[in-house]
Structure formats: C-alpha cells, structure tokens
N, C-alpha and C positions, 0 to 999 in steps of 0.2 A: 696236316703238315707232316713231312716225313724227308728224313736223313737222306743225304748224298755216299753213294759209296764212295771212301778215297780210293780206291784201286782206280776209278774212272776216270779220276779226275789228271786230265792231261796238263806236262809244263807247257808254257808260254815261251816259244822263240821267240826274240826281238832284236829286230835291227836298227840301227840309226838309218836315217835318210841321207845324213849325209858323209857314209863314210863305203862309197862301196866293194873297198877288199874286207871289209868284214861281210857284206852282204853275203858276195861270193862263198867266202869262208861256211857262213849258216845255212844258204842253200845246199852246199855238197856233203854238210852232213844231217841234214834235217830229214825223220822220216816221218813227220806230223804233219798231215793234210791243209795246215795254216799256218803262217808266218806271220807276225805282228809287225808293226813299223811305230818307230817310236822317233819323237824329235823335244828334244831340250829333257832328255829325259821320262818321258811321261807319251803311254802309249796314245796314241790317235785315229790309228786304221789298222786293219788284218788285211791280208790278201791271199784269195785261197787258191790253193795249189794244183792246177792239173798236168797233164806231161806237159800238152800243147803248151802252155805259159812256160813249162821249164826249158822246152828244148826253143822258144824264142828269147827266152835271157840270157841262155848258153851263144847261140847264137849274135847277139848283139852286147856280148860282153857283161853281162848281165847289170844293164842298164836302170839305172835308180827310173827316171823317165818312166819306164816300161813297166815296170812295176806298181809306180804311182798310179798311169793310167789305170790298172787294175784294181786299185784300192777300194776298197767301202770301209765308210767311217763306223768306229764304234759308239758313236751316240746313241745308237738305238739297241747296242747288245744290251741285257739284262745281266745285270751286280748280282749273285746270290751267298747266302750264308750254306754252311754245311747245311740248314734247314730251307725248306724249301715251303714255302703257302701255295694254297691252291690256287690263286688269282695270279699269279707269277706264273703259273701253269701256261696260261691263256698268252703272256708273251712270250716265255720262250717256244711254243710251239712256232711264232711266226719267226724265229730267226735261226741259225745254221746250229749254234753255240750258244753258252751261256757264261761269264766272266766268275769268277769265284773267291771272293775276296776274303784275303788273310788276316792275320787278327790286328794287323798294322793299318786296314783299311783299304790295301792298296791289293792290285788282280795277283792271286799268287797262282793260276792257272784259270785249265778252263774247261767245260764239259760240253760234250757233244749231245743235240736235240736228242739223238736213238739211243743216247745210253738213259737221258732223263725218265723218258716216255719207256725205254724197256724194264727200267727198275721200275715205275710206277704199275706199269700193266702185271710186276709179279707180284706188289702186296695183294691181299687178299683182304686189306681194309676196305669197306665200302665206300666210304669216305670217299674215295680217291676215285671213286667214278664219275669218271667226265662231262660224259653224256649226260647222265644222269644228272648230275651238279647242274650239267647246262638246262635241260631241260625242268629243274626243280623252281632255279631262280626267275624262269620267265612266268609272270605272275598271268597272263592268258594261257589258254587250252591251247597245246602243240599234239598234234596225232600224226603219225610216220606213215605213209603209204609205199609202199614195194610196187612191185611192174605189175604183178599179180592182182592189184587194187586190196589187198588187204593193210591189216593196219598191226604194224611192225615193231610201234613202241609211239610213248607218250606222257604226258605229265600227269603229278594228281592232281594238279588245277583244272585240267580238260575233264577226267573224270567224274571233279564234281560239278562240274558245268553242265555235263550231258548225265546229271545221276545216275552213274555204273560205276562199273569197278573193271579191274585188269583182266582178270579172268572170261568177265563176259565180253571184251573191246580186244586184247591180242589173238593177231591171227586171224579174225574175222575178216568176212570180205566189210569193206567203209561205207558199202552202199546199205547195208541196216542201219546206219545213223546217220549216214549225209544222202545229201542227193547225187543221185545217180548219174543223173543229166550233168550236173558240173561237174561231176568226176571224168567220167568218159569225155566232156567239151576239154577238159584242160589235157590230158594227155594226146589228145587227134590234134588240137592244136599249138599248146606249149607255153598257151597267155594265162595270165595272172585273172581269177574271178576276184571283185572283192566286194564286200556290204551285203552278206545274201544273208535274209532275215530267212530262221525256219526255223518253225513253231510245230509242236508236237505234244501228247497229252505229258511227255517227261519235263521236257524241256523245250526254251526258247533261250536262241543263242542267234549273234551274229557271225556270220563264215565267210573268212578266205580261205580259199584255194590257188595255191602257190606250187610251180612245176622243182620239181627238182634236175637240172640238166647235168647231162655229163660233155665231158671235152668234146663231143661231136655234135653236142645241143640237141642231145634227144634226149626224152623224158625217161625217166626212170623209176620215177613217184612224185612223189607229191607230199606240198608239206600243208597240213589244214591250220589253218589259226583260228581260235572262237574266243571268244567273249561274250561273257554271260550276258541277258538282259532280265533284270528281277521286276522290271516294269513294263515288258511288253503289254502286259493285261492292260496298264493304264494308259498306255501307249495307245490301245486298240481303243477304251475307252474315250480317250482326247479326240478321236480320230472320229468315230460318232457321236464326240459332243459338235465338232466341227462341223461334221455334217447336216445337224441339227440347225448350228448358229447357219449355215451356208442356206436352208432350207428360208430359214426366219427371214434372212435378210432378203433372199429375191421375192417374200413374201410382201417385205415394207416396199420393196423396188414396186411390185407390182400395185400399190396401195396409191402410190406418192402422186398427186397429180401433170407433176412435169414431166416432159421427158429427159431421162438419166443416160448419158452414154460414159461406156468408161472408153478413152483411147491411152494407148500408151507413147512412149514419147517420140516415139516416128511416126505420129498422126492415125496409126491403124487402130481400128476399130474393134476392142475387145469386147464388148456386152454391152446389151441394153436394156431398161423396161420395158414391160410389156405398153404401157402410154405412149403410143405413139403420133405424132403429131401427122394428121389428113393431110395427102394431099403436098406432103414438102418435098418428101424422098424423092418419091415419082419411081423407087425401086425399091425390093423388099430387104428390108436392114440385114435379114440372116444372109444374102447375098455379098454384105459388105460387110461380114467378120472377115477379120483378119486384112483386110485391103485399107490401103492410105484413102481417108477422107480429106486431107489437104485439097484436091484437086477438084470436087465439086465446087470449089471457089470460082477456080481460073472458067469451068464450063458455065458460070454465069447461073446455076441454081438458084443460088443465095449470095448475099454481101453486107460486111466481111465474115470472115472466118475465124470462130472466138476461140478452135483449135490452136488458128496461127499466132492471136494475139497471143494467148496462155503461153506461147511453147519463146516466140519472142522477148515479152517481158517478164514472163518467169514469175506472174504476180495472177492473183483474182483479176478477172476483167470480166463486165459487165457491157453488152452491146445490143444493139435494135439490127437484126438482120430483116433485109427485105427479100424478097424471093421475083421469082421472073412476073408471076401473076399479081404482085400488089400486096402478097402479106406478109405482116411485120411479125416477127419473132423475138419475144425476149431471152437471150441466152446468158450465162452466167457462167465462165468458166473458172475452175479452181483448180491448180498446178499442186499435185504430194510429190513430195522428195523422198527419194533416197536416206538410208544413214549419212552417205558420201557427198549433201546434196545437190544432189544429180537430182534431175526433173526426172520423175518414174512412172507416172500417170495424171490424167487429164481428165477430172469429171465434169460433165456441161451437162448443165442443167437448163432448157430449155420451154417455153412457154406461150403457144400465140397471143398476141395482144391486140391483133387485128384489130376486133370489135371493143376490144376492154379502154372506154375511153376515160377514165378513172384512175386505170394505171398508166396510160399514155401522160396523162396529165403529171401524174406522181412521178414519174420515171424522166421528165423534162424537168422539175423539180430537182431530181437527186441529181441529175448532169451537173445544172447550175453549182448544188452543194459541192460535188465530188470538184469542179473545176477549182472553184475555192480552197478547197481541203490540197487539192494537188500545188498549186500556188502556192500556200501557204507552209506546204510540206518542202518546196523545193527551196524557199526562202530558208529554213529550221536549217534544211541540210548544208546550205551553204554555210552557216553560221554556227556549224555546230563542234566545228573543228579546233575555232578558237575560241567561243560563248564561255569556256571555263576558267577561261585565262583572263577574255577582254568582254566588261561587262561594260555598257554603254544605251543609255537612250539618249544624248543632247543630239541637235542638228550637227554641231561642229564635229563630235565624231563616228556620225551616220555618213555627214561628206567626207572624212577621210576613209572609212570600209567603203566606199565606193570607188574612191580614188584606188584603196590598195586592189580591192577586185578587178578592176581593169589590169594595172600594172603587172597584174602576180601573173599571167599569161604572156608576159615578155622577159627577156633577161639586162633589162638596165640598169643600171646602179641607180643605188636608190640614196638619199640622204636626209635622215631622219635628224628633226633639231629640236631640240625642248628641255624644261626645266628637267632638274633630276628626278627620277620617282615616278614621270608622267605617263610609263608604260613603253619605251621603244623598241623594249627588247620584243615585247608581246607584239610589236607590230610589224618587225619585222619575224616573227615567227610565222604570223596569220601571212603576210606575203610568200612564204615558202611553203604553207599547208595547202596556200589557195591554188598556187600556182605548178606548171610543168615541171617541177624540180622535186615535188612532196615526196617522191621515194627517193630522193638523192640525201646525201647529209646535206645538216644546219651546224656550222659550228660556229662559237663566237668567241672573242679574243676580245679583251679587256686595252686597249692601248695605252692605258696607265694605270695598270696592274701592275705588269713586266718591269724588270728590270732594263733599260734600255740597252745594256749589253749582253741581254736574251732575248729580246723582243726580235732580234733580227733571223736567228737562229731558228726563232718558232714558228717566225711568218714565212720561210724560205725554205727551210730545213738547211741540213749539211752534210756534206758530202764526207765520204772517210777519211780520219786523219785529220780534219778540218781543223781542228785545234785541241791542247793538252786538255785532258778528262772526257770527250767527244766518245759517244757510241761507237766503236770499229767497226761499225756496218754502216755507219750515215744513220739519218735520222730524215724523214719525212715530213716538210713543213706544213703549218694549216693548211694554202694554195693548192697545196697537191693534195692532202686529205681530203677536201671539200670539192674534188675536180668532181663536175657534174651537176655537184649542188650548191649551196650557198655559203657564205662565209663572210658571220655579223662584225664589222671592227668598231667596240663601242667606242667612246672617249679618243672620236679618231683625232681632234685637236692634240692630243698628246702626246702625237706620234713624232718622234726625232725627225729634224731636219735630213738626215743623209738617206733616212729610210724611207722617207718621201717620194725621193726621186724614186727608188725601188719599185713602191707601188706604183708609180704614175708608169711603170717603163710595163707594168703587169694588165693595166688597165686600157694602155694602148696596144701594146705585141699580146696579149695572152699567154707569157710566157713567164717565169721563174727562173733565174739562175741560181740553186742552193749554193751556200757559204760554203768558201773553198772548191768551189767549180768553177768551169769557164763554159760548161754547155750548159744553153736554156731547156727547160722544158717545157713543152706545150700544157696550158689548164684550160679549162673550161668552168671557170667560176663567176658566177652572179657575186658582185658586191654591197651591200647594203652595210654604210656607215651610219653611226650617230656621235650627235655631242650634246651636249648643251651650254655653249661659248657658242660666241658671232666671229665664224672663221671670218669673216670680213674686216674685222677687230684684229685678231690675228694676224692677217694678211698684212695688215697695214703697220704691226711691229716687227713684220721681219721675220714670226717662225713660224710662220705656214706658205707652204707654196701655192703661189695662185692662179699656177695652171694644174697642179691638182687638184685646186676647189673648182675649178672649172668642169675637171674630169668627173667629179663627185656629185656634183649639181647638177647631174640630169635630170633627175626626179627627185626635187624637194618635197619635204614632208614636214610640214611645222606641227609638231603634237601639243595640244595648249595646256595648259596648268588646270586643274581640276578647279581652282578658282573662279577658271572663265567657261565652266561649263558643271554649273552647280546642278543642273537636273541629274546629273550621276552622282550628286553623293549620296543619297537616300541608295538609289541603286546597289550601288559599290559595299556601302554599309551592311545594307541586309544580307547579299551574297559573301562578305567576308562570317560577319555573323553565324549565318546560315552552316559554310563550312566548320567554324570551332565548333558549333553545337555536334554537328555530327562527326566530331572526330572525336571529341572530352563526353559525349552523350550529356548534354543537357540542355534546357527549355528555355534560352536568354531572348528576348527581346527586349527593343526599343521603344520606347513610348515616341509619343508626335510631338511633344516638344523636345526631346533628346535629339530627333530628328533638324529639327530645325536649328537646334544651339549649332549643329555641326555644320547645316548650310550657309551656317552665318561667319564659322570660319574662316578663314582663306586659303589652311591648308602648305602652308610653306614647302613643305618636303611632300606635296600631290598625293598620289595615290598609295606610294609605301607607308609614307608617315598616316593615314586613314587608315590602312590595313594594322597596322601598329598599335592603335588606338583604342581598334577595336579589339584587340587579342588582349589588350592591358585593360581594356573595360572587362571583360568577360572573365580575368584573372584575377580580379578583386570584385568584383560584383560581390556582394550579401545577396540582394534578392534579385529574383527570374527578370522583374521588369526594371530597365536600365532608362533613368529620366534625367533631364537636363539640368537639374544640380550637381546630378552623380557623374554628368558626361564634363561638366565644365570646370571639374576639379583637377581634370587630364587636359583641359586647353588653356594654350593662351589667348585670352580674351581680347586683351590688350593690344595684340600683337599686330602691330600695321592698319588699327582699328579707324586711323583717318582713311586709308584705302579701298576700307570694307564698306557694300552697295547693298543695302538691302533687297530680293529678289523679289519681285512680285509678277506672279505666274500669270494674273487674268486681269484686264483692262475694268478698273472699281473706278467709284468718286475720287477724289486725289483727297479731298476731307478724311472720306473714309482709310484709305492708307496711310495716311499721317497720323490719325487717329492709333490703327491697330499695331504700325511699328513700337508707336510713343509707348504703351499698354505693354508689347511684350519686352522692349529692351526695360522696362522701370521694374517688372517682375523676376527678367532674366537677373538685373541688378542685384536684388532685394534679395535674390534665393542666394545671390552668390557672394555679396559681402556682410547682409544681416542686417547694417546699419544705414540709415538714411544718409547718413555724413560721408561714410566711404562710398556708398551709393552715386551720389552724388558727385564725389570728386573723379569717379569713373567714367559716369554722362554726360561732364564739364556743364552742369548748371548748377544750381544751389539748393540747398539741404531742405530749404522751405516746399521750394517746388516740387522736390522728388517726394518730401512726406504730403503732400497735399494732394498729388495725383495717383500717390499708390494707394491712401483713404480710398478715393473716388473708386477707384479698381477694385478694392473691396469691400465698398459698401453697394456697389451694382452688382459684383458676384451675389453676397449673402439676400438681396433682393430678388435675383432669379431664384435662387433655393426656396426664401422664402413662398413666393409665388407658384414651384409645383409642388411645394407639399402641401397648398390648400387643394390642388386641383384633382 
C-alpha cells in the first residue's frame, strides 16, 4: 500500500448536460485533458479532450449532442483513497484515470494512470513490484523467454518445480530445461504446444508452451507454464499395471471357447480372439479391423445379424444364425453404454451349434421360456404406470383396464359414474398415462368444490380488468392450461346450469371464450368427467342439460362399488398395509380370518373408507398380527347386513357351505359380542341355538387337537 501525492492529484471540471452556455464558458477556460458531464447533480461520464473534438464543438456551437456522442461512462473508473492497495493497481492500469474521493465520499478530483504508475515505479519498496507480485501469485511454474530463447525471469513456484534456483535458470538459453523441439516449433510457427509430459532424473512436470506476440503477430518469446507431477512415478507404474491387466485379458480372450468380437457402435470391427469359428468368415478377421461388419448380412453370409439386433434394441439378444452352407451359430450379443448412455460397444459372443444337438434342444427350450418372460414383461409394463395407484384382480375391473387401454389411444370424452371412494380419479389418471397425451398435463377440477361464482372463472379464465380484485394480466383458465392434455371435471353433476352451456359450446367448437372476452380461443383438450348421481335423475329435475349428457356419454365407464367385486379387498388390504409398514417401518399383518371379517363387509365409502381402515388398524394395533376380533371393533357389522351375500370362491356340496358360513358367522359372533344372548339377537335366532352350535364348534375343534397330539 502506498500514498498518492496531492500535488498530482488533478480538479474535476464539470458541466451540466443541460445547460450549454456554461459548457462553452468551461471549455474556453479548461486546460485539463478531461471534462466530466454531470446531470441532477451527480457526475456520470468524462469526455476526453483532443484539438480534433475541440475545434468540432467550436465549430457546431459547441453542441451538448456532440459531446455526448463522445462520452464514456464512469462506471468502470476506479474510487481511490489517498492510500492506494495493490489489487487496485491491476484496475487502474486498464483505464485513462483514477476518481479520488474526499472525506465526504464524494470525487473530490482525479489522477492520471502516468502519474500513479510513475510514483509507483520510484518507491524503492519491493513490495510494489508488479511483475513480480504478478508472477508470485500464480501458483504454477511461469518462465520468461526473449527472442534470443533464453530465460528472462520467473517464479519461485517454477523453480521448485524444475528443483533450481535463479541463479542457475536467468539468462540461460530454456533449451537446458525444456525441449528444444517445442521451443524452436512454437517460434517458426506461433501456435500454442500444450500437455507435453517431460521427465528427467530432476524433475517431472507438465508443459505449455505459449507465443508471446507483438502488434505485427510475430513472436518475440514465449511464455512456459509447468505444473508439477509428484506422481508421474505412479503414473508410469499405473501404466504397466495396465499393461499387465491388457496382457491378462487377451490371455482369458485367448482361453474362452467362443468366439469374442468387440464392434463399436458403427458396427466396425475393433478385436477379436484368437477362437475363431472354421469356415464362416470365408476372410481373414485382421482384414476386417476397423471395416463395418453390418454388411456381410445384406451379402447373404449369414442370417440375421446380432450386431444389428444389439445396435437396434439397445438390449442383450440371443440368435441362431445360419450361414450359406447349412450351419447354425449361436451368437449372443451384449450392448455397454456410455456414462451418457450412448451405446459405445458390442461384444458378440459366438458359438457353432451345428452338431451340438443338446443345446439345439436347450436353446428351443429357452426361445419358448424367453417368449413367456417377453409377454409377461410387456403385460408388467403396460400396468406398471398405474399398479401403484390401481390395485385390482376381479373380472369386472380387468374388463374395465381393457376397456380404458383401448380408449387411452383416442381423444373422446370419457364419462366415469360410480359410488364415491370407488377410484375414478385413478381411472381417469391410467386413461392419460396409457394414452397419447401422457406427456401433456392432467389437471382436475372438483365441480363442487368451487364456489359457483369462481368456478366460471377457473374453468374459462379471464381476461384483464374482467372484474374488481381480477389479476391485471388476466388469468389463464384449466381449458387452456390443460390445451394438449387432459382435463378431469370431478362431481360434473354439480356444475351450474349457465355453465353448462359453456362446456357444451367447448366440447363442440373446441373453443373457450375467458370471462370478460368476446374472442374465443382454440384448445385442444381431452374431457373425462365423473359423478356419482344418475345424470338421467338429474335430467329429468331440470338441472342438468341433456344435450350435455349426451356430449359427455361417449365413453361411459360405470366403476362398481368394491362391494361388488370382493376378490379385491384382500388385494387392496395387503397393498394398503404393505405401504404403512414401509413408510412407519413396521412388521403388521393380517391373519385369514381378519381377512375374511372384511370381505364380509360391504364397504359403504369403497376403497377410501378400506384404505382408512387399514391405517386406523395399524394405529392402534398392540400386536404385529391384526385378527378379526381386532378388525371388527373398527366395522359396522351390522350395517346393511340384510344386503350382505356371502362369497364363495369354488363350486362345494351346498350342505357343506351352509355348514361352514353357519360355523364362522356364530364364531365371528361370539368373539364380537361375548354372550350367546347378544349373539344371538345379532344372527336373528335364539340364545338356545347359538349356544348349542357354538358347544358343537368347540368341542370338534378340541377333538382335532385332541387327536394330533396322540399322533
């Protein structure tokens, strides 16, 4: 750091912009190489002065205009205190001046770049050398070369890099530590060398070689940049362990009984083993390094080509090629990626199986399997989009996933009808994942959420100004949000008579006019409504329109009550279960009569109310196993119990299932009111009976017992 002289320090003229008989005025007496221009008080640009610019202001009256055009702003001059840091060095060498501010803060004059730099260059502090600062702080080796090729000046980071010292490095010709050859390449030509590894009994460094030009682009030296390497040794080391590993492996190549080809992923042919299969080529494989092997397909050699499958599906492929003369080859290709996964090479592993009728045998075997496995894989994938959301094995909603897998490849309004709870949002979700729309949005709108005096506004949007509190930009309604993709309207029964017509005018034009507009705009949206009300009920009191349930009724979809498709509550059960356990980390299952209390349900509120059930079982649970006294203290048993059908899965004696219901509704009883009386007033027969059949029930249980602990 080091003090400004004030004798250097020049005032600051300044004119307003706009006032130009003062300009005049400070022109005619100004003898300071700069003029400042100031507006609202407070300077903003200099303009520096040469005759040329003075005798064009004279000339043109001395024109504010003219001046302007001449300005440069002072945003980039550099503030200084009477104290100066060295890192402020480094700016003000790139600009004309330096601003100098007074103890107010504000520029009380201003110093010239040749006054700063020539008081710097007469301390005789070290400090203050430049160069040398420059050269201290770059933490790689800098070495100076002159025309002469000697070496001029440099750091002590290079120094200890090339272990010397100054005495033995200034002055020297560079070619006692560098090489020759790139010294002399880069002056003859003027290009930049860089990456040059050189090793030496001193030293091991890496080196650029960098021209230094002047204004006529000719060399004049040259700047070296090195960078130590403390690990070449192990470098070198790595480098003959590779060798080694590279040795090994064409050793296993040569061992392996197939033949091994590596292609890369333009089908040419990088290496092979030395196992070469008689007789296929018909030419010698070092002939077809580096040449595309695609093309011995199309010449009828062999067929097909497990290059092209590999490079096509992107996957392992396994193939029987046949050749012109009759023999069969097993080949095996395997596609490695890239980081980027890009396909980066192809190794085919190859095999005659001519005569091997064993694995002919086996290999029609694994076809069959793999056909299977591909089937069954393509089936997962289809259903793997929504399997999280929609868990299902009854018939009734295997034929509706087929119905919506057709549908989801077109764009018709779909109309989804069902008890509450029954899943329609997830159905109409699976219609959007399955179908042409799966990268577009899904959004869904609740039609009796909304306030009916926002519902219009949200389905439409609105224009600006539309009405008091309204966004002053307008607002964008669901229709145009969801233009491309889909857009769910649950609880469409709910939707206002006037707004009706709206939709209906959307579903035939494809168009939207937002609130407070009179121009339509074009959408392109897929509708899928649900309710669960009988629009036809509706219709017929007057607040539903019934040529928009017409519009809407394209593609009916009646989703049934989990009631009527009991082979999914076990399902449903497990998979909700399944989730708590692994979100709370703990080990809950259902026993098989816990199972059964719930197919015995009916489920009033479907699938939410089961999913509910199960989280409220699992929240009070005491222990891991959840059984059907503990399940039926969370159900109504009672509940529409004349309704409720017992299921029976497989075709028995009708004795025998009259028997087994009797058995578990009088135990399910027993565990859940205690007493034969309440029992009984539940089963609607009498106290006698239910205690005379539950006896029987358990004195044929303790008879089984009895009978395997003699055995």
């Amino acid at each position: 750091m080091f003090s400004v002289a004030k004798e250097k320090i020049k005032p600051i003229i300044s004119v307003t912009v706009e006032n130009e008989e003062a300009l005049q005025s400070a022109l005619n007496k100004l003898k300071e190489p700069f003029i400042f221009l100031e507006k609202q008080n407070k300077l903003f640009a200099y303009v520096p002065l040469s005759n040329q610019l003075l005798e064009k202001l004279k000339e043109q009256n001395f024109s504010i205009e003219l001046l302007l055009g001449h300005a440069k702003s002072i945003e980039s001059i550099c503030h200084l205190s009477e104290n100066i840091s060295l890192p402020v060095l480094f700016q003000i060498i790139g600009e004309p001046f330096a601003l100098i501010k007074g103890e107010d803060g504000k520029p009380s004059g201003y110093i010239r770049r040749e006054d700063v730099l020539a008081e710097l260059f007469k301390l005789e502090n070290k400090s203050v050398d430049l160069l040398k600062i420059i050269l201290t702080s770059i933490p790689m080796g800098i070495f100076v070369l002159d025309k002469e090729k000697r070496i001029i000046n440099c750091n002590e980071a290079g120094l200890k890099m090339i272990k010397s010292t100054a005495e033995k490095v200034l002055n020297f010709p560079a070619e006692t530590i560098f090489s020759k050859h790139h010294i002399d390449n880069v002056f003859s030509t003027g290009k930049t060398l860089l990456n040059h590894l050189e090793i030496t009994n001193e030293m091991g460094v890496l080196v650029d070689y960098s021209p230094i030009l002047n204004f006529d682009d000719e060399v004049e030296g040259i700047i070296i940049v090195v960078q130590d390497l403390p690990m070449v040794e192990e470098m070198a080391m790595e480098i003959e362990y590779i060798k080694d590993l590279n040795k090994d492996l064409n050793a296993i190549l040569s061992s392996i009984y197939d033949e091994i080809l590596v292609v890369n992923a333009k089908g040419e042919l990088i290496r092979f083993s030395d196992n070469i299969i008689q007789d296929f080529w018909k030419v010698d494989l070092k002939e077809l390094i580096g040449k595309n092997i695609l093309g011995f397909e199309d010449q009828g050699l062999f067929t097909p080509s497990v290059t092209r499958l590999v490079m096509e599906k992107r996957k392992k492929v396994s193939v029987v090629q046949e050749t012109k003369s009759g023999r069969k080859i097993l080949a095996v290709g395997n596609p490695v990626f890239n980081e980027k996964s890009e396909l980066d090479r192809i190794i085919v592993a190859s095999r005659d199986i001519t005569e091997t009728t064993r694995l002919k045998s086996e290999l029609l075997e694994m076809r069959k399997i793999s056909e299977q496995y591909k089937k069954e894989l393509d089936d997962f994938k289809s259903k793997d989009r929504f399997l999280k959301k929609l868990i299902y094995c009854s018939p009734k909603m295997e034929k509706i996933m087929n119905q919506v897998k057709k549908i989801a490849d077109f764009s018709s309004t779909v109309l989804l009808h069902g008890e509450s709870g029954v899943g329609k949002e997830v159905i109409a979700q699976a219609i959007h994942q399955l179908g042409r729309r799966s990268s577009k949005p899904f959004l869904k709108l609740n039609c009796g959420a909304i306030p009916e005096n926002l519902l219009e506004s949200e389905l439409f949007g609105y224009a600006k100004g539309a009405f008091t509190g309204a966004d002053k930009n307008g607002k964008e309604g669901y229709f145009k949000q969801a233009n491309e993709g889909i857009l769910f309207l649950d609880e469409i029964g709910e939707m206002p008579m006037h707004l009706q017509v709206k939709l209906l005018r959307v579903l035939q034009e494809q168009e939207v006019i937002p609130v407070g507009s009179t121009t339509p705009i074009k959408v392109n949206v897929q509708i899928i409504a649900a309710t669960n009300k009988k629009l036809e009920k509706l219709i017929e009191e007057g607040t539903f329109r019934e040529d928009l349930f017409y519009r809407l009724n394209v593609i009916p979809i009646h989703i049934p009550p989990l009631r009527d498709r009991t082979e999914d509550i076990s399902l449903l059960a497990f998979h909700f279960l399944q989730q708590l356990n692994e979100k709370y980390d703990r080990n809950y299952h259902l026993t098989p009569d816990a199972v059964n209390v719930m197919e015995f349900y009916p489920w009033p509120g479907n699938v939410r109310e089961l999913q509910n059930i199960i989280e409220r079982l699992v929240v009070t649970a005491d222990h891991s196993a959840i059984d059907a006294e503990f399940v039926s203290q969370f159900l109504s048993l009672g509940y529409e119990h004349k309704k409720m059908k017992p299921v029976i899965t497989r075709v028995i004696p009708l004795q025998d299932a009259i028997d087994h219901v009797e058995e578990q509704l009088i135990v399910m009883a027993m565990n859940q009111y205690k007493t034969t009386t309440k029992a009984a007033k539940a089963l609607g027969i009498s106290q006698s009976s239910v205690s005379r059949k539950y006896q029987k029930i358990l004195s044929e249980k303790n008879m089984n017992i009895e009978n395997l602990s003699t055995l």
